[in-house]
C-alpha positions in Angstrom: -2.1 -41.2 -11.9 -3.8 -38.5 -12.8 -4.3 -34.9 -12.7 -7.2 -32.7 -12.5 -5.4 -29.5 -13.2 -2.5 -28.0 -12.9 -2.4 -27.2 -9.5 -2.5 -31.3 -8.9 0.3 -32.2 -11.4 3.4 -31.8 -9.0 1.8 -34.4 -6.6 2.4 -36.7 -9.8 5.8 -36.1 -9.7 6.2 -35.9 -6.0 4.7 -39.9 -5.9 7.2 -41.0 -8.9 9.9 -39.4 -6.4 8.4 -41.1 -3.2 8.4 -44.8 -4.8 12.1 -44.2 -6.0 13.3 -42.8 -2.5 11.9 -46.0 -0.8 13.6 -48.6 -3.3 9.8 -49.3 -4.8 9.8 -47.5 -8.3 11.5 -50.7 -10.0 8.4 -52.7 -8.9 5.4 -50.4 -10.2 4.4 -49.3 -13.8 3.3 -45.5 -13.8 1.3 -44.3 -16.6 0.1 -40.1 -16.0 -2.1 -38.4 -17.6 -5.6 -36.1 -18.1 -6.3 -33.2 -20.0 -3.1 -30.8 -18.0 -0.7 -34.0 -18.9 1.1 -34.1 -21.9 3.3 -37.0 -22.9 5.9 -34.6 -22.5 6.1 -34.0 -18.7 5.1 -37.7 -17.6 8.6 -38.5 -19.4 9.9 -35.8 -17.9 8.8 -36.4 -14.5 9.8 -40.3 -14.9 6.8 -41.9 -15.3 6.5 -45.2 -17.6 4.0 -43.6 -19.9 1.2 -41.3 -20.8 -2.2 -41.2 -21.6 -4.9 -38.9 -22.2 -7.6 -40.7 -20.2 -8.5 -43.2 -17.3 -9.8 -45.6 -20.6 -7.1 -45.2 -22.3 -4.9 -46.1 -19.2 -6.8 -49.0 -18.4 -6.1 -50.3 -22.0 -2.0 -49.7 -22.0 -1.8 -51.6 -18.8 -4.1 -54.5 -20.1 -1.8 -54.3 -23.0 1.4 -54.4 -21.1 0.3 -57.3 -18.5 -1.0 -59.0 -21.2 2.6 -58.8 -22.8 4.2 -60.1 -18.9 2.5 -63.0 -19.0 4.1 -64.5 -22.7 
């Protein structure tokens, strides 16, 4: 997920909290990021992991699928 600014960064954190009140966060991977992001808050907020752009993302989760399957 990520944010545009930092008026759209709570909504993050108010999906990491919506998975994990319906019994659903143990089945999804979150990564959060963009330029308002820092790895900082996506720990803080729960999320799996950070990054600072939708390319970036895409590679981690490659990476981490990738790793799954073996």
């Amino acid at each position: 997920m990520f944010a545009l600014s930092t008026v759209t960064m709570p909504a993050i954190e108010t999906t990491v909290d919506a998975l994990t009140r319906a019994w659903l966060r143990s089945q999804v991977k979150i990564l959060a990021g963009s330029t308002p992001v820092s790895d900082e808050y996506a720990r803080q907020i729960g999320a799996d992991g950070y990054s600072k752009n939708a390319n970036e993302a895409a590679g981690r989760a490659n990476r981490q699928l990738t790793q799954a399957d073996h």
